[in-house]
DRENTI-200788 format. One line per field, with one value per atom (N, C-alpha, C, CB): x, y negated, z; atom name; residue number from 0; residue in one letter. Coordinates in Angstrom, 3 decimals. Glycine has a CB too. Example, Ala and Ser with C-alpha at 12.3 -4.5 7.8 and 13.67 -1.06 7.14 Angstrom:
// DRENTI-200788
px = 13.190	12.300	13.200	11.308	12.850	13.670	12.900	14.084 .
py = 5.690	4.500	3.300	4.473	2.250	1.060	-0.030	0.598 .
pz = 7.800	7.800	7.800	9.046	7.080	7.140	7.870	5.725 .
atom = N	CA	C	CB	N	CA	C	CB .
n = 0	0	0	0	1	1	1	1 .
res = a	a	a	a	s	s	s	s .
// end
This chain:
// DRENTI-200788
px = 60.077	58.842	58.319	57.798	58.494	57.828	58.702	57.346	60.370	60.560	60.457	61.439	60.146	59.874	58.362	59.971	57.436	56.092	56.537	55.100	57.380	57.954	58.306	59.225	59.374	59.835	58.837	60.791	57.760	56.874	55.829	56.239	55.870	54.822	55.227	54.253	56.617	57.498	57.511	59.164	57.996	57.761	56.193	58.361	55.191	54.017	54.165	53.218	54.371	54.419	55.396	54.612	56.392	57.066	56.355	58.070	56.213	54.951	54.077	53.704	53.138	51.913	52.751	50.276	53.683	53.897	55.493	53.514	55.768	56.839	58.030	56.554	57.582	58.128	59.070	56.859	58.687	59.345	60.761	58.286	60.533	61.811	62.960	61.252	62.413	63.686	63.293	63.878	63.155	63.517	64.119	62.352	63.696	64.717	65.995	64.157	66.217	67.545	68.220	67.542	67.627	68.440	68.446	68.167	68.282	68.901	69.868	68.202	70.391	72.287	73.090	73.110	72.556	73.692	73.503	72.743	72.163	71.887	73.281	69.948	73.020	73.596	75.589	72.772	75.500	77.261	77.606	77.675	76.781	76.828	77.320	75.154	76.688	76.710	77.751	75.889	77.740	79.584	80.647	80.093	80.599	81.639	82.044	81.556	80.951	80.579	81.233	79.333	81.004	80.900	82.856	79.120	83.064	84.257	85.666	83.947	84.850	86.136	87.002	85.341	86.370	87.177	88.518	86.328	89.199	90.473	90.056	91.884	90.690	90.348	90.645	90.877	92.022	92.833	93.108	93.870	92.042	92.624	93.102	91.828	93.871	94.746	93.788	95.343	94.121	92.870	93.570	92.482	92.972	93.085	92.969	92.007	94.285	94.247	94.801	95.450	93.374	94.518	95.247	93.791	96.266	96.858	96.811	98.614	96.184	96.863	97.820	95.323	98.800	100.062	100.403	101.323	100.380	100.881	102.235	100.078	102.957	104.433	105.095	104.092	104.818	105.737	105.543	107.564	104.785	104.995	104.465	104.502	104.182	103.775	104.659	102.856	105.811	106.881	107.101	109.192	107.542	107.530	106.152	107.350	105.641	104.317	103.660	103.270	104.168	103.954	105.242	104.078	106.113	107.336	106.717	108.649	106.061	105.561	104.512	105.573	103.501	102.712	102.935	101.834	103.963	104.308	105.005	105.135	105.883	106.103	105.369	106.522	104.335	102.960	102.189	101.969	103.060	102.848	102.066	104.206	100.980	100.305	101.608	99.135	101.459	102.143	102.464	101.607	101.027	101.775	102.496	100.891	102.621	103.157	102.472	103.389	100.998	100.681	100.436	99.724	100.782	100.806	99.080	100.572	99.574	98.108	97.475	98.386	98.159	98.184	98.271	99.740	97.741	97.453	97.702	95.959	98.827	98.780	98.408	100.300	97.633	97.504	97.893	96.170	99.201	99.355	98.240	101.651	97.538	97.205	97.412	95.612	96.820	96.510	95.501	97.121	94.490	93.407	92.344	93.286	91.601	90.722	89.462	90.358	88.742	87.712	87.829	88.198	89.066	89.100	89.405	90.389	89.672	89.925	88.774	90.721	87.645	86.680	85.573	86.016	85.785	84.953	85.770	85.222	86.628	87.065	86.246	89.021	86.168	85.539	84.274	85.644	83.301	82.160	81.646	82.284	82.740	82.503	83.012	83.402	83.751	84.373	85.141	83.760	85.903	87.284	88.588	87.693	88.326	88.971	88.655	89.118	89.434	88.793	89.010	89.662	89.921	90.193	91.356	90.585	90.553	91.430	92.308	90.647	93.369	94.501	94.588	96.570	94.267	94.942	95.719	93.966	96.712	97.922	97.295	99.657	96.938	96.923	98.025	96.089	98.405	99.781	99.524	99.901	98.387	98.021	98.442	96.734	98.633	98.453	99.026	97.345	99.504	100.158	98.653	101.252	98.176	96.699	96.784	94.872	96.295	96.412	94.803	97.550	94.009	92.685	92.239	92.155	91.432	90.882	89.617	91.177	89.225	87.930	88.054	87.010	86.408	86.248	84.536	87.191	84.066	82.374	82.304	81.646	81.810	81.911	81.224	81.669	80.388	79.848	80.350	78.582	81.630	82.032	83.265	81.941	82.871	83.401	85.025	82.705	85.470	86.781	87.598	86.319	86.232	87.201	87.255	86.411	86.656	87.065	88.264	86.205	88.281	89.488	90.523	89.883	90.620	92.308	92.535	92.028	90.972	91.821	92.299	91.602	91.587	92.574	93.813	92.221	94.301	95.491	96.466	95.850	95.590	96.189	96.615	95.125	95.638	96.201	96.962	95.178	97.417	98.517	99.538	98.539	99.594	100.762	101.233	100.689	100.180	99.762	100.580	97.433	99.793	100.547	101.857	100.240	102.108	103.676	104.698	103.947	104.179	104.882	104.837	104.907	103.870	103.599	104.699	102.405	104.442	105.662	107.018	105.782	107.425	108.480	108.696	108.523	108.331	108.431	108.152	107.560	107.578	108.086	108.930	106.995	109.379	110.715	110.003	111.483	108.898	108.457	108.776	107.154	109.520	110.509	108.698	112.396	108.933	107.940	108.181	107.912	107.128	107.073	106.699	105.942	105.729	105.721	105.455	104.299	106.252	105.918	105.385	107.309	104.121	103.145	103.958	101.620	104.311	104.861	104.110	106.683	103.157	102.639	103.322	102.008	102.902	103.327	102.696	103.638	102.438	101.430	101.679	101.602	100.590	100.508	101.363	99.033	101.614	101.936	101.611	103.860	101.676	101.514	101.872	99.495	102.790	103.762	104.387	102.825	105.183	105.993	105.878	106.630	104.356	103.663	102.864	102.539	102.585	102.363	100.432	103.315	99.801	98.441	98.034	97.892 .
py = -106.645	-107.393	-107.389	-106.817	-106.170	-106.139	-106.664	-104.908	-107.147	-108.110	-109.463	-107.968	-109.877	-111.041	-111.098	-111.602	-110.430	-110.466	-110.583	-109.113	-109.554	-109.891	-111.468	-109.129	-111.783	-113.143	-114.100	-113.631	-114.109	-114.938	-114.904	-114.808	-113.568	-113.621	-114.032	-112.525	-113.738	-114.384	-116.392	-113.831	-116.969	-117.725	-118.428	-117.909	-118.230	-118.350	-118.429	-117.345	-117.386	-117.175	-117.883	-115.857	-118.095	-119.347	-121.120	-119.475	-121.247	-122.324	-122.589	-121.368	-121.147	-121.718	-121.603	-120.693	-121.022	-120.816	-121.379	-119.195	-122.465	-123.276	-122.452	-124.306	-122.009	-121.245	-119.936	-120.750	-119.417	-118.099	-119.167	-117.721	-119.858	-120.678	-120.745	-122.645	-120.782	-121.378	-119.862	-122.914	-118.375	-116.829	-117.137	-115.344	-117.139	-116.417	-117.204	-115.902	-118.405	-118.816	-118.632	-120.300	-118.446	-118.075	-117.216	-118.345	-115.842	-114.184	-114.192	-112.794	-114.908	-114.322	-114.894	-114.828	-116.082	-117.260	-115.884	-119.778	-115.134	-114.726	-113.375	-114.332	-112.569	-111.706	-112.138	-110.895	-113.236	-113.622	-113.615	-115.694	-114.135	-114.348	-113.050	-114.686	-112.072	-110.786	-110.286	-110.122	-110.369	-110.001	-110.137	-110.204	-111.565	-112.278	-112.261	-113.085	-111.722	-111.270	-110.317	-111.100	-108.907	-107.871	-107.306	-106.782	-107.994	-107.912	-109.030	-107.732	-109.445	-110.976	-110.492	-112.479	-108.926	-108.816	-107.954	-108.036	-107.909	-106.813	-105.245	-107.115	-104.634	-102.960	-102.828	-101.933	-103.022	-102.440	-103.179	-102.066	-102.576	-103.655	-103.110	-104.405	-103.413	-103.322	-102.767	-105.119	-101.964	-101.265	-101.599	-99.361	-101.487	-102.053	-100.732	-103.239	-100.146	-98.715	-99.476	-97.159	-98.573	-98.886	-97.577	-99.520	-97.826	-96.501	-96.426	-96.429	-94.890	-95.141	-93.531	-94.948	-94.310	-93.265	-93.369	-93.573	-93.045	-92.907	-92.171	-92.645	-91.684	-90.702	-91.329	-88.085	-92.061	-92.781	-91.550	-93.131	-90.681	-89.523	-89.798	-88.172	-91.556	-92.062	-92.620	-92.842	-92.470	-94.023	-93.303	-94.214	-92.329	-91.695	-92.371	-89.624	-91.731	-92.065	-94.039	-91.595	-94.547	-95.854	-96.437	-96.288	-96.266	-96.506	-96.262	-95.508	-95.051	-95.071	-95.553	-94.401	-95.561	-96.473	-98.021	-96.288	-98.615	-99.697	-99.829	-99.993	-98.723	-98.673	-98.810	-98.063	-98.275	-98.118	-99.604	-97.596	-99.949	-101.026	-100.902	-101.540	-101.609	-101.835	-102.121	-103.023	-101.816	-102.555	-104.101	-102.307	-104.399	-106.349	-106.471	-107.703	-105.843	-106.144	-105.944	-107.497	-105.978	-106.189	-104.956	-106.986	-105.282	-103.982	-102.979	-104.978	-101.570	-100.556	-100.785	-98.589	-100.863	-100.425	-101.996	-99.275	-102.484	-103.427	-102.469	-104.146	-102.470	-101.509	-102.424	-100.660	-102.031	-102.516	-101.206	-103.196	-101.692	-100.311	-100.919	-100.091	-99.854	-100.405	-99.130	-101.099	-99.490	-98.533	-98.554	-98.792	-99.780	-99.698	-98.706	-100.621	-97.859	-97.027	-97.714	-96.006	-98.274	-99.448	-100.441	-100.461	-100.788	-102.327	-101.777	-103.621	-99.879	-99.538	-99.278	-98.731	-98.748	-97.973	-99.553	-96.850	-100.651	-101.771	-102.190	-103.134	-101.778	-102.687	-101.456	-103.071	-100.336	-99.638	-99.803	-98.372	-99.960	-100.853	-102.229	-101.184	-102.735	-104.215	-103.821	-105.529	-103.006	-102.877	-103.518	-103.092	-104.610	-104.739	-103.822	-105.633	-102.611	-101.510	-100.655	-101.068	-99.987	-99.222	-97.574	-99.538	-97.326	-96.350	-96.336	-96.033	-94.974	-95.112	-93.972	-95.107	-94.166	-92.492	-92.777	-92.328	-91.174	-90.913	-89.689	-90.927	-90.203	-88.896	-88.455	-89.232	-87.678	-87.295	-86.728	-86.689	-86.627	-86.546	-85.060	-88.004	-83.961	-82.987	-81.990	-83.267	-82.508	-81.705	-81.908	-81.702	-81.114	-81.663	-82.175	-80.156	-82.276	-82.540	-84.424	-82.054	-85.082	-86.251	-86.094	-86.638	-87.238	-87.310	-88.627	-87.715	-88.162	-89.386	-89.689	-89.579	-91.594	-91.355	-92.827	-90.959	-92.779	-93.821	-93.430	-94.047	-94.630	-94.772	-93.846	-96.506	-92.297	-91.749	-92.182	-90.719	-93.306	-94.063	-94.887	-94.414	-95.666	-96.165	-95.904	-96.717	-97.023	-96.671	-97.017	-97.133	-97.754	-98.603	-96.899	-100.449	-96.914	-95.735	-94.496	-95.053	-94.039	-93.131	-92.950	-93.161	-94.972	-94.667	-94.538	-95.898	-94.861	-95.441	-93.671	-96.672	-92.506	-91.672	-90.871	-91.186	-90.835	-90.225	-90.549	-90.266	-92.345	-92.131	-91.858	-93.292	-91.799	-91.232	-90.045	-91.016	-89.064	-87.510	-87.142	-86.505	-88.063	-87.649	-88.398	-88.130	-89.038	-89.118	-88.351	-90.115	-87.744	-87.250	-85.663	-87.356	-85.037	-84.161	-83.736	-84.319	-85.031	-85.239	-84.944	-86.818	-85.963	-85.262	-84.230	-85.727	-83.696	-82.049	-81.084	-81.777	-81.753	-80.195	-80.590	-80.138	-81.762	-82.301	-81.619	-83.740	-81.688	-81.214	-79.373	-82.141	-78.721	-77.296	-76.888	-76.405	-77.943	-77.459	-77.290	-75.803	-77.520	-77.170	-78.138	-76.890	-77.464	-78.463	-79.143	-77.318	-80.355	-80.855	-80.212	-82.594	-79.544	-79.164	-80.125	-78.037	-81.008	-82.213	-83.486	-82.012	-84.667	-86.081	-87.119	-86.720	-87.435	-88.373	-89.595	-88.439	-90.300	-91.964	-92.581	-92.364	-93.612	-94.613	-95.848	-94.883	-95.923	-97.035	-97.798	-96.907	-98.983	-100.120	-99.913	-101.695	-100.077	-100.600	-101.855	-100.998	-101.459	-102.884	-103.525	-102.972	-104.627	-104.931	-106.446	-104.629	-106.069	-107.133	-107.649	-108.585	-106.551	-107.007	-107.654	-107.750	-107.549	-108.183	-107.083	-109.532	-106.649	-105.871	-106.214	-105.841	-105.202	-105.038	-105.629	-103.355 .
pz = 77.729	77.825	79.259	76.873	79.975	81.132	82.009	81.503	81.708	82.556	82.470	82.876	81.346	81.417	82.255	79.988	82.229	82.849	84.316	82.508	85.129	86.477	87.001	86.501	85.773	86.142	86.207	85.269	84.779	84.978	86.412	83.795	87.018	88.176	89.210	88.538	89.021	90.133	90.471	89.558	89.032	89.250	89.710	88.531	88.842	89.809	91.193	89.675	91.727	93.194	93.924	93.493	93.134	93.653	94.063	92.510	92.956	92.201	93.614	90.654	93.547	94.603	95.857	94.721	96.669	97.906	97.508	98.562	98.656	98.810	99.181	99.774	100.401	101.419	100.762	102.348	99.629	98.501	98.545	96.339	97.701	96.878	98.201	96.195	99.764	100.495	100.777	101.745	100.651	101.144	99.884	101.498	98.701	98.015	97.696	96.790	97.698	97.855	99.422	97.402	100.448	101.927	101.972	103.149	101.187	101.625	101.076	101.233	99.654	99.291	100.177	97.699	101.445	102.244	103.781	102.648	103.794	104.974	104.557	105.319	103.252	103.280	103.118	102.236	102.926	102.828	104.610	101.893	105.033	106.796	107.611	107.453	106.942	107.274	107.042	106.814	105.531	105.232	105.511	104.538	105.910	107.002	108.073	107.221	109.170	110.353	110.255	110.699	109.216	109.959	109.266	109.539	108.080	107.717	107.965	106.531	108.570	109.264	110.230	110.272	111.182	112.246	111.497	113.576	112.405	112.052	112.271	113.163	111.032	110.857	111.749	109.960	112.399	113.263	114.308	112.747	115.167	116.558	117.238	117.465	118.048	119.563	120.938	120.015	120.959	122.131	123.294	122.127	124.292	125.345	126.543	125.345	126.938	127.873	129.203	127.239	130.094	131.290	131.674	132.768	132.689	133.047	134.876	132.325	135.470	137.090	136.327	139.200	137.832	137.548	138.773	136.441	139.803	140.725	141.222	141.086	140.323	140.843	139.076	141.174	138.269	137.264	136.123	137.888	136.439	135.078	134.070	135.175	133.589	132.349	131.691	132.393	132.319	131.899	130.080	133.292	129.943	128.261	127.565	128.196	128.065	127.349	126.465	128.816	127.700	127.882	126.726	129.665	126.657	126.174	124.643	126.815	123.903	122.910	122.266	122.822	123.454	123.013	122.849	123.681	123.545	123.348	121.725	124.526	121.134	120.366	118.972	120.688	118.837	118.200	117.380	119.541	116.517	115.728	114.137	115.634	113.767	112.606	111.758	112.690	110.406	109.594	109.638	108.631	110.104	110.207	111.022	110.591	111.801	113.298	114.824	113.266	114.302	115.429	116.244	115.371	117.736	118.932	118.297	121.276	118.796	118.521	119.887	118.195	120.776	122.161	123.420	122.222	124.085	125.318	126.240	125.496	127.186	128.248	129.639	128.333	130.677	131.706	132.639	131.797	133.234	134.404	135.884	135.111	136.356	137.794	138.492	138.053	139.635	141.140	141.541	142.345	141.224	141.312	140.715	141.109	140.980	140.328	139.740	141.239	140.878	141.072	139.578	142.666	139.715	138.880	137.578	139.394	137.156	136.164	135.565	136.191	136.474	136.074	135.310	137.649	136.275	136.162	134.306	137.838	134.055	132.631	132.170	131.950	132.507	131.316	131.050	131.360	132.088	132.176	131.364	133.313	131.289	131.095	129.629	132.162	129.196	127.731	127.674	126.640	129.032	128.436	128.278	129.019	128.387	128.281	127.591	129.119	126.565	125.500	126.236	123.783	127.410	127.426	128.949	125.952	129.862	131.093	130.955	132.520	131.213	131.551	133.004	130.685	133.137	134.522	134.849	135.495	135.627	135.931	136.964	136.332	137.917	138.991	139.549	139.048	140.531	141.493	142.188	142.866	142.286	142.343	140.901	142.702	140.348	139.023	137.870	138.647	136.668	135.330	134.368	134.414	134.682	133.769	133.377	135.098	132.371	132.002	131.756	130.839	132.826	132.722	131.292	134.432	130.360	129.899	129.894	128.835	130.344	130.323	129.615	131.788	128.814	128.240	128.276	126.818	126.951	126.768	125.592	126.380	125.640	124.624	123.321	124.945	123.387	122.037	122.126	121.703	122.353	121.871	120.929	122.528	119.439	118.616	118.848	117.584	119.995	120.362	121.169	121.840	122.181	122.885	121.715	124.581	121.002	120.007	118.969	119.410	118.762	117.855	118.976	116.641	119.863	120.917	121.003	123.287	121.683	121.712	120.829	122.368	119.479	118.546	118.354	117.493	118.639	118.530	120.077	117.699	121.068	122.530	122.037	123.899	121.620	121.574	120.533	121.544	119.457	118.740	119.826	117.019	120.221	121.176	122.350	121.628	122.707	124.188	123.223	124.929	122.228	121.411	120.961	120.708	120.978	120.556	121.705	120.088	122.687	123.807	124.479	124.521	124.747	124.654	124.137	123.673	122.763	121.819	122.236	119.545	122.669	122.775	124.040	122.638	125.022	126.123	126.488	126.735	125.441	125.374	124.243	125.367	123.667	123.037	121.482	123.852	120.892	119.620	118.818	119.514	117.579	116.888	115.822	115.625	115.141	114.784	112.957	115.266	113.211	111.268	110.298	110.802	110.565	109.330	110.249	107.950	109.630	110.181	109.016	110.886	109.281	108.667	108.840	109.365	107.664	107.941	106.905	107.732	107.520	107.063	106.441	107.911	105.009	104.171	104.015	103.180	104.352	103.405	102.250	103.535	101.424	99.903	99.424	99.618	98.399	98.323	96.403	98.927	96.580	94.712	95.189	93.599	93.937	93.094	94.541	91.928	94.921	96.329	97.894	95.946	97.613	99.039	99.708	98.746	100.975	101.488	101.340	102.780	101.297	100.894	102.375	100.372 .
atom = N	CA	C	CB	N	CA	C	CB	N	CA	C	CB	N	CA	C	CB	N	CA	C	CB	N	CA	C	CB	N	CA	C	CB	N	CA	C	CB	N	CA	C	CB	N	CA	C	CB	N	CA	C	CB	N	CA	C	CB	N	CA	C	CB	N	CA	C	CB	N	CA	C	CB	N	CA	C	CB	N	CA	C	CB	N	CA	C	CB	N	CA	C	CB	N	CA	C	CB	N	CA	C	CB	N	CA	C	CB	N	CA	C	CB	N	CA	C	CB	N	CA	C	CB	N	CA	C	CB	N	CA	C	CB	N	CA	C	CB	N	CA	C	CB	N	CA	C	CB	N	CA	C	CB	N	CA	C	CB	N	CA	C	CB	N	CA	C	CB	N	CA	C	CB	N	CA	C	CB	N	CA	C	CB	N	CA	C	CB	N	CA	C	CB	N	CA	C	CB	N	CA	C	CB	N	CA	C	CB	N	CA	C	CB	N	CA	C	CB	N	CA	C	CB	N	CA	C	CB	N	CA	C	CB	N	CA	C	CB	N	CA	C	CB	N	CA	C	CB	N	CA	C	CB	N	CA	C	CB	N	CA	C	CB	N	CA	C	CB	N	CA	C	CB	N	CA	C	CB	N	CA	C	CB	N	CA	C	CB	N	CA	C	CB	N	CA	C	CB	N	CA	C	CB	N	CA	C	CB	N	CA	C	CB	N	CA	C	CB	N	CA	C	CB	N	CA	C	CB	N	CA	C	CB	N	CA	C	CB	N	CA	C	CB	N	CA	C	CB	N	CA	C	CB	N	CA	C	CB	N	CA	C	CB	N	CA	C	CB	N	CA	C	CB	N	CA	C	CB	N	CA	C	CB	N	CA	C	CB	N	CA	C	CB	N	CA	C	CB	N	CA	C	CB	N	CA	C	CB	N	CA	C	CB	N	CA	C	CB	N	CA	C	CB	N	CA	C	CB	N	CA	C	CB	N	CA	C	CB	N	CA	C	CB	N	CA	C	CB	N	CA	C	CB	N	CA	C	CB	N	CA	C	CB	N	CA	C	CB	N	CA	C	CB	N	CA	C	CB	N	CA	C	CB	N	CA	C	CB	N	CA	C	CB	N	CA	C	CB	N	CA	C	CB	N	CA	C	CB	N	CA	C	CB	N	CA	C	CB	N	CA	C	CB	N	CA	C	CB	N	CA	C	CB	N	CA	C	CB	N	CA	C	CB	N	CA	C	CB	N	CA	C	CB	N	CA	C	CB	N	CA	C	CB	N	CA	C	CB	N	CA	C	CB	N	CA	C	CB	N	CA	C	CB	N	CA	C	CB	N	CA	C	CB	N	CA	C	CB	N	CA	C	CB	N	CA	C	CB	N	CA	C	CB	N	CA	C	CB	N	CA	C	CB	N	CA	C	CB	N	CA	C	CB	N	CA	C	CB	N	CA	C	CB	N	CA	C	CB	N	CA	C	CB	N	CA	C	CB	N	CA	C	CB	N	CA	C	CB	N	CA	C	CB	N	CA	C	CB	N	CA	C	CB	N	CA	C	CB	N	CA	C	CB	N	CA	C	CB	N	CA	C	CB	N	CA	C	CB	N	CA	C	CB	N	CA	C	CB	N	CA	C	CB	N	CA	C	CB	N	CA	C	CB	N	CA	C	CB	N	CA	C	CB	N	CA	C	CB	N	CA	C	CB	N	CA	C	CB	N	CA	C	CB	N	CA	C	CB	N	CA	C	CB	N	CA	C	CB	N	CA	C	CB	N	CA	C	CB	N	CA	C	CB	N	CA	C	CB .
n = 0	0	0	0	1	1	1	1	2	2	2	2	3	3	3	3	4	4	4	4	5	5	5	5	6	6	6	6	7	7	7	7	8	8	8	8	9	9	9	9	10	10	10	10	11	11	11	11	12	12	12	12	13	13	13	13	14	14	14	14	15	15	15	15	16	16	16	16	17	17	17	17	18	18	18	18	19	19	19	19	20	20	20	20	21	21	21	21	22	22	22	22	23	23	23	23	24	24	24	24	25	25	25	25	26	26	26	26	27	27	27	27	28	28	28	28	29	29	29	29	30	30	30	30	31	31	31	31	32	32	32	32	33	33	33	33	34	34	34	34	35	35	35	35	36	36	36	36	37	37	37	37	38	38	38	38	39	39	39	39	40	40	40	40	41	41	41	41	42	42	42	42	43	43	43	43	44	44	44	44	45	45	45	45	46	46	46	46	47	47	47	47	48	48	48	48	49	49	49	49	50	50	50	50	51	51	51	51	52	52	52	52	53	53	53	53	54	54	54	54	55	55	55	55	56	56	56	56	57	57	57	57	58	58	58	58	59	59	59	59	60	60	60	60	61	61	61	61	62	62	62	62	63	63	63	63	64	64	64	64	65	65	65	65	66	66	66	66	67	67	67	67	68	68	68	68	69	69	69	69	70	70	70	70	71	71	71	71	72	72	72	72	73	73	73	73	74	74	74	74	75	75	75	75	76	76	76	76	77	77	77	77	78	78	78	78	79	79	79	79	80	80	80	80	81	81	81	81	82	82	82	82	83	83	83	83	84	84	84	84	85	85	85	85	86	86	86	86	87	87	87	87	88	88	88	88	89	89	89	89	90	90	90	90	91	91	91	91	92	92	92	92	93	93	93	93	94	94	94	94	95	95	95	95	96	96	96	96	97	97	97	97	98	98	98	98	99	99	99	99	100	100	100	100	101	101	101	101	102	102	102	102	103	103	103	103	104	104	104	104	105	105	105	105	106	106	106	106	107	107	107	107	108	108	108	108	109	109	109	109	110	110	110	110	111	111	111	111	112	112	112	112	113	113	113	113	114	114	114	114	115	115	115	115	116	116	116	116	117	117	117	117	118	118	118	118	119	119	119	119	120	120	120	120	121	121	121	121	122	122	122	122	123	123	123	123	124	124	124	124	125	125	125	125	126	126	126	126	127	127	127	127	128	128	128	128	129	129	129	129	130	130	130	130	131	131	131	131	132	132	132	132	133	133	133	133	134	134	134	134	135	135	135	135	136	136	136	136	137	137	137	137	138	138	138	138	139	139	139	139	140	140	140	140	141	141	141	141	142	142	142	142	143	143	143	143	144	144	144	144	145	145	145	145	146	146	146	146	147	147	147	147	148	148	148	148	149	149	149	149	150	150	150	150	151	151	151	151	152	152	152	152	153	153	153	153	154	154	154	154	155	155	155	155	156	156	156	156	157	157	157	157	158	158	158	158	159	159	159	159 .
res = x	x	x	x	x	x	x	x	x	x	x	x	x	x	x	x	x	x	x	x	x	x	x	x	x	x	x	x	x	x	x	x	x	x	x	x	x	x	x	x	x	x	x	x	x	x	x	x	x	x	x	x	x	x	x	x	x	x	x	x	x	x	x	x	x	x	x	x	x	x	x	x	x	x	x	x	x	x	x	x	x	x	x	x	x	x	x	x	x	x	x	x	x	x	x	x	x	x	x	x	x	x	x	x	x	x	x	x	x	x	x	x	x	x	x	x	x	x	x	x	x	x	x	x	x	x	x	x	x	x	x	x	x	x	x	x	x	x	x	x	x	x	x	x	x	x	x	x	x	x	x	x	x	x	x	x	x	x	x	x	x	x	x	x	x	x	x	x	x	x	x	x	x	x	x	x	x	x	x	x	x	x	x	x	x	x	x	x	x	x	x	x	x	x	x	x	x	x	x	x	x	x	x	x	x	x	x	x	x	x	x	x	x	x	x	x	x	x	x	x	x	x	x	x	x	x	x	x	x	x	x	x	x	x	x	x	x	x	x	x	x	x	x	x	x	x	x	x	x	x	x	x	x	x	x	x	x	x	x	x	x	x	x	x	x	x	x	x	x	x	x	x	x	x	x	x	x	x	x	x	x	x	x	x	x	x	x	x	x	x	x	x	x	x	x	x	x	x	x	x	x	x	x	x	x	x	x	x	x	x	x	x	x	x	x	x	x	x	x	x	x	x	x	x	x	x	x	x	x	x	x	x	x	x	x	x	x	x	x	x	x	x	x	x	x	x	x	x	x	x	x	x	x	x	x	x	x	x	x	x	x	x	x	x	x	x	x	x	x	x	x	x	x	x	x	x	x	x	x	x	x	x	x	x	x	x	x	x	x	x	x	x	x	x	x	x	x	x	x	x	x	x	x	x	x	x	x	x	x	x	x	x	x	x	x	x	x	x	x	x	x	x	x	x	x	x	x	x	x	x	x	x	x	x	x	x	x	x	x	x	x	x	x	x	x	x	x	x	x	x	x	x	x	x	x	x	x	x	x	x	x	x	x	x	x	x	x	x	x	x	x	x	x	x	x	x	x	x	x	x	x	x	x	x	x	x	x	x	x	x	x	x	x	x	x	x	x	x	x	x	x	x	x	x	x	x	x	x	x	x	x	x	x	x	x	x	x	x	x	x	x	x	x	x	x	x	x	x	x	x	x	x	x	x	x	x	x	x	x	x	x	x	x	x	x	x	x	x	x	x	x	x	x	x	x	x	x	x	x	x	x	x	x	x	x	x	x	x	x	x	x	x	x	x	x	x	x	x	x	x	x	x	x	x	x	x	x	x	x	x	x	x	x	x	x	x	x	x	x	x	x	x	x	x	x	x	x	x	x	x	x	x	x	x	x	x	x	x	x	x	x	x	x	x	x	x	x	x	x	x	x	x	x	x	x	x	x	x	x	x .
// end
């Protein structure tokens, strides 16, 4: 009973004020807009690293990340090698760069810098440091105890 009393007050209020009828039919088109927006992009995008390397002690590294493919196909990884520092630091600025490596030629250390709120540079380096990891153990000899392999889903023979 007391929803029918709602509906009826509702409509009233529809009735005297025009303006209700075009809110309440334009919030399910406002909230589809939204949905579309915010779920149209790809889960998984392709981050965008630059690299300076100055003495080549990335070429492993680079080689895997190139490797580093989504199930559809598409690359994890955009590599831009430079020398420039300037023009590396400016993509990170601008966000066309999700993420800088740097070798330094002083040292075995692999510098990373990115926008620590960003949510782009966060995902690239979780998957930097399972790589960065990998080669690590590889390179002191630690045999690998378990390897994670990713399957798509699939139903009725088509990949999810």
């Amino acid at each position: 009973m007391k929803a029918l009393m709602v509906a009826r007050k509702s409509l009233l209020e529809i009735v005297r004020e025009a303006q209700l009828l075009g809110l309440e039919l334009a919030l399910p088109v406002v909230f589809l807009l939204i949905t579309k927006a915010m779920y149209n992009a790809p889960l998984l995008p392709t981050y965008s690293v630059w690299i300076i390397d100055s003495e080549q002690r990335s070429t492993q590294l680079v080689q895997e990340m190139e490797s580093q493919h989504y199930p559809d196909g598409r690359p994890a990884f955009e590599i831009t090698l430079t020398s420039d520092e300037q023009a590396a630091e400016t993509a990170l600025k601008d966000k066309t760069a999700a993420a800088l490596l740097i070798f330094p030629s002083d040292n075995s250390e692999i510098i990373l810098r990115g926008d620590a709120i960003s949510s782009a540079f966060y995902h690239a380096s979780v998957l930097l440091e399972t790589l960065l990891r990998k080669q690590a153990d590889r390179a002191a000899g630690r045999v690998e105890i378990v390897r994670v392999e990713p399957q798509p889903i699939q139903i009725a023979g088509r990949p999810a």
